[in-house]
GUPA-653627 format. One line per field, with one value per residue (C-alpha): residue in three letters; x, z, y. Coordinates in steps of 0.001 Angstrom, whole numbers, plus 500000, padded with zeros to 6 digits. Example, Ala and Ser with C-alpha at 12.3 -4.5 7.8 and 13.67 -1.06 7.14 Angstrom:
<pts>
res: ALA SER .
px: 512300 513670 .
pz: 507800 507140 .
py: 495500 498940 .
</pts>
This chain:
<pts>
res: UNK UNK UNK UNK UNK UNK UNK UNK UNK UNK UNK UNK UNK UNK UNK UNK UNK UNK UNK UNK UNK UNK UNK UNK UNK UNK UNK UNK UNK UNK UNK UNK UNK UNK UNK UNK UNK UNK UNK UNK UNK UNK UNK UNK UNK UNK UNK UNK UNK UNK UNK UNK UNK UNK UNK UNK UNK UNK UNK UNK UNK UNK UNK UNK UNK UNK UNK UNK UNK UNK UNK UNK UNK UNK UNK UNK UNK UNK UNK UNK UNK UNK UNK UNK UNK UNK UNK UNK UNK UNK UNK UNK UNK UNK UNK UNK UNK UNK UNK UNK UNK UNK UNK UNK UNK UNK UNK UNK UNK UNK UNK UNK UNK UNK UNK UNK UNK UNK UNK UNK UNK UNK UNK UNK UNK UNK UNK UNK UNK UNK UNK UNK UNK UNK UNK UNK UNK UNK UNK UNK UNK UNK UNK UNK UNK UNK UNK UNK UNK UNK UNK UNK UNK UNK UNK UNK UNK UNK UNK UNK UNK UNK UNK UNK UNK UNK UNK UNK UNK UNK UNK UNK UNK UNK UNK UNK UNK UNK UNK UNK UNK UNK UNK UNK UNK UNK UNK UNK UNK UNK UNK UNK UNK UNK UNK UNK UNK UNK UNK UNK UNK UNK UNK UNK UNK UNK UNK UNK UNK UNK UNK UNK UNK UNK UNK UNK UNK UNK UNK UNK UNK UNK UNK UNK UNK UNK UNK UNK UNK UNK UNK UNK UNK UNK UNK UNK UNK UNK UNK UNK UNK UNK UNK UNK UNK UNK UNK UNK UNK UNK UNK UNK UNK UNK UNK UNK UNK UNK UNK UNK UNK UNK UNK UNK UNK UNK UNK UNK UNK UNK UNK .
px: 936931 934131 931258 928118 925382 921925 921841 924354 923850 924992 928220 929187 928874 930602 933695 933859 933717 936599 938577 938625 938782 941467 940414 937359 939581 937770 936452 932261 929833 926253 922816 921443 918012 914971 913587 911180 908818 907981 907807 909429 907827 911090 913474 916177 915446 915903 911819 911575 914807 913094 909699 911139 913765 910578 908735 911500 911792 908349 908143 911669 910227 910537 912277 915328 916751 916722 920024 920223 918676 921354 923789 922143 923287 922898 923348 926808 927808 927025 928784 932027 931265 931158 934058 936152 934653 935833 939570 940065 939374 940004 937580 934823 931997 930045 926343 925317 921227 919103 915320 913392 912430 914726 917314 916135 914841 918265 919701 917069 917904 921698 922109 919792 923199 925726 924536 927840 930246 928671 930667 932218 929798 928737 925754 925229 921504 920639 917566 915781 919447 920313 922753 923598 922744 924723 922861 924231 920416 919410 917384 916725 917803 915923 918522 922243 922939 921386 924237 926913 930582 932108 928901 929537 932375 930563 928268 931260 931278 927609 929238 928424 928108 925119 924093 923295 919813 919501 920822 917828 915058 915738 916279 912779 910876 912459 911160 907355 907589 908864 906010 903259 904689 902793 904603 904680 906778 906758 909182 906470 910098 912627 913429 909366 908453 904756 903331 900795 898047 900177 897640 898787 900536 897797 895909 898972 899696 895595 895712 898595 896815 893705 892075 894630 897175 900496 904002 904582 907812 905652 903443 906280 908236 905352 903723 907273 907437 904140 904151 904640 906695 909330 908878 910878 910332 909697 907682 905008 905201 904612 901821 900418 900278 898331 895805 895507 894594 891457 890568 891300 893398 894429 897887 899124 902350 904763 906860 909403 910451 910971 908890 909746 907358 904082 902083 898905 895510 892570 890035 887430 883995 881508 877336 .
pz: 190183 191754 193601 193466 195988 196958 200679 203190 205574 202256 201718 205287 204941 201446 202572 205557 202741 200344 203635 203690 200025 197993 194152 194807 196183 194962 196107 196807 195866 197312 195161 198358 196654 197105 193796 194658 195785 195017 192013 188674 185591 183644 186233 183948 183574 185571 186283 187334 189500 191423 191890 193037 195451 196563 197789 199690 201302 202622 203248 205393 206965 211219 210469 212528 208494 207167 207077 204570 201844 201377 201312 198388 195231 193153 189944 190814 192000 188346 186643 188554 188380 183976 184077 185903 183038 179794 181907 182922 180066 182455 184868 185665 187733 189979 190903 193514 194438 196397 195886 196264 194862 195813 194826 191425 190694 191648 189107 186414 187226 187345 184227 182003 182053 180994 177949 176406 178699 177994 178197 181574 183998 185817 187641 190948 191595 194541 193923 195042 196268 199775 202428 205925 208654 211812 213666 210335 208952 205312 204400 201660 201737 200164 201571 201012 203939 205997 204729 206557 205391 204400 202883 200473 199407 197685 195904 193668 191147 190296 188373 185008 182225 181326 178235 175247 175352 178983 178155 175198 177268 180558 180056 178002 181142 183465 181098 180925 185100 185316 182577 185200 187808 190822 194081 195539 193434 194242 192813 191733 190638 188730 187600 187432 188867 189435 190616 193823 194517 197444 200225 199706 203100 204855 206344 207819 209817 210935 211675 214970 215986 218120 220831 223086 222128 221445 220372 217098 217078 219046 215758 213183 214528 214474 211432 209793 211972 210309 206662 204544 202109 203564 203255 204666 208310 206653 204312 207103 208958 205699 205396 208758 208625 205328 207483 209723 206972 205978 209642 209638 212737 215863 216677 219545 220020 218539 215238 216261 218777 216020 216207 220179 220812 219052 219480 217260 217845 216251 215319 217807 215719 217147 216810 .
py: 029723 031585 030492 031890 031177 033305 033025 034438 031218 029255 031426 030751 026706 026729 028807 025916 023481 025274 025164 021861 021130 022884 021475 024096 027091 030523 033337 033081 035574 035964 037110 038777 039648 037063 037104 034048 037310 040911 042480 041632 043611 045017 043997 044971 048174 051515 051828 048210 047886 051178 049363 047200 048450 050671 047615 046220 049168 048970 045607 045743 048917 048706 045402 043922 044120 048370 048462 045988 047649 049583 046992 044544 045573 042620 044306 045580 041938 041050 043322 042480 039089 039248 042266 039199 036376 038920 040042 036405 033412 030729 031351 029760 030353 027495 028384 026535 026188 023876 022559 026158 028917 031197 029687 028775 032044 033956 031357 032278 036330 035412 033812 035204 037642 035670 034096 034900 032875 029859 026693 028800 028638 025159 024655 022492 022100 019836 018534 015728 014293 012234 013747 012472 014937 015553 011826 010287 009903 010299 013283 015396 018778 021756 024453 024403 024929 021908 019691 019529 020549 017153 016716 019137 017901 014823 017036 018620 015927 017079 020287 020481 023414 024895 023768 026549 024766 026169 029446 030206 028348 029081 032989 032354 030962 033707 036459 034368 034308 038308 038855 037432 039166 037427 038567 034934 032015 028529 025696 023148 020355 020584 024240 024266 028077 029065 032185 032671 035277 037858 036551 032652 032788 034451 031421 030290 033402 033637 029950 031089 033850 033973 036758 036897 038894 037426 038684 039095 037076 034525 034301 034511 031727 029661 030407 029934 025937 024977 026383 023633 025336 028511 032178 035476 036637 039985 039087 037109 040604 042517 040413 040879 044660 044382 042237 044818 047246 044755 044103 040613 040923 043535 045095 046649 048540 051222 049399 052510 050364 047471 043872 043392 045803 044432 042117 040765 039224 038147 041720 041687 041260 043633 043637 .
</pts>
């Protein structure tokens, strides 16, 4: 079988779990791209894979991250992934997503591409479900990799196909959400996906930052401990140049010398 999974932090946990579990032995591919944000008008095709790219590439511009650009190429990891479903009839594939929205949306991109192999490809979503953590207290999960290893191994018996229901009305609500094409997704339940206006996470990063100036990775981390629901590191500091732009905050420092160097305060109103 192969494993499919849309964060690298979730690869590493469930190749510690296959370790120690030989009935789910396979190899375990990653979707590397966050579709729960950025653009997604004709994401299929050549003019909306470019907007695209051309927007990550700005937003991971002076980020710990450039490199990585170049290294996500989710489109090619689908075409190997259906070349091995058409040379290879026994072979299934086993997504695996927790509660949020990037997650769900990589499933949404992922399988509105493999409508023909249905019957072959399970699905283990992890919603709304109980795990012990590492103290051996209940809690609920909304990344896959919070649960610990031997945890995992529980959550196998949740496999199950995806139905040909789900592959005509889920490929239906992915096109209706790509349609929209807000740059900020949320997971309302369920499979439930709802766009948000591109400034939605800008009164958490204004609510850490006052006059005195403070590093930016100061602010980050802290905007990212009190935001109720998660976003990217890059996409905060994307955000927080674009406040500069509209003189809702200050900056100091050269981005050259990457995010150690700045640092960020409130814009000094003058009379």
């Amino acid at each position: 079988m192969t494993h499919v999974v849309f964060e690298e932090a979730n690869k590493t946990i469930l190749e510690q779990v296959i370790d120690m579990d030989s009935s789910l032995a396979g190899t375990v591919t990653c979707i590397q791209d966050d579709y729960a944000v950025g653009p997604l008008g004709a994401i299929y095709e050549t003019a909306g894979y470019q907007e695209r790219k051309a927007w990550w590439e700005k937003v991971l511009a002076h980020s710990p991250y450039t490199q990585q650009l170049d290294l996500v190429n989710d489109k090619l990891v689908v075409h190997e992934l259906i070349k091995q479903l058409e040379e290879d009839p026994n072979l299934e594939i086993w997504i695996w997503m927790g509660q949020n929205a990037h997650d769900v949306c990589g499933y949404y991109w992922l399988i509105s591409q493999c409508k023909d192999f249905a019957g072959r490809i399970q699905v283990l979503y992890l919603n709304n479900l109980p795990f012990f953590n590492e103290k051996g207290n209940i809690f609920y999960p909304t990344h896959l990799h919070e649960i610990q290893p031997k945890e995992f191994i529980k959550a196998k018996k949740l496999a199950r196909p995806i139905t040909l229901s789900e592959f005509e009305v889920d490929p239906d609500e992915w096109r209706k959400i790509c349609n929209e094409n807000d740059l900020v997704r949320f997971l309302e339940g369920g499979k439930k996906i709802v766009g948000k206006e591109v400034e939605f996470y800008d009164k958490y990063i204004l609510s850490q930052i006052n006059t005195e100036p403070q590093k930016l990775t100061k602010v980050i981390a802290n905007t990212l401990n009190k935001m109720p629901v998660k976003t990217g590191d890059v996409f905060l500091v994307w955000r927080i140049k674009e406040l500069e732009v509209i003189n809702r905050l200050a900056i100091q420092g050269d981005w050259e010398k990457g995010w150690k160097d700045i640092q960020v305060q409130s814009q000094t109103v003058t009379n």
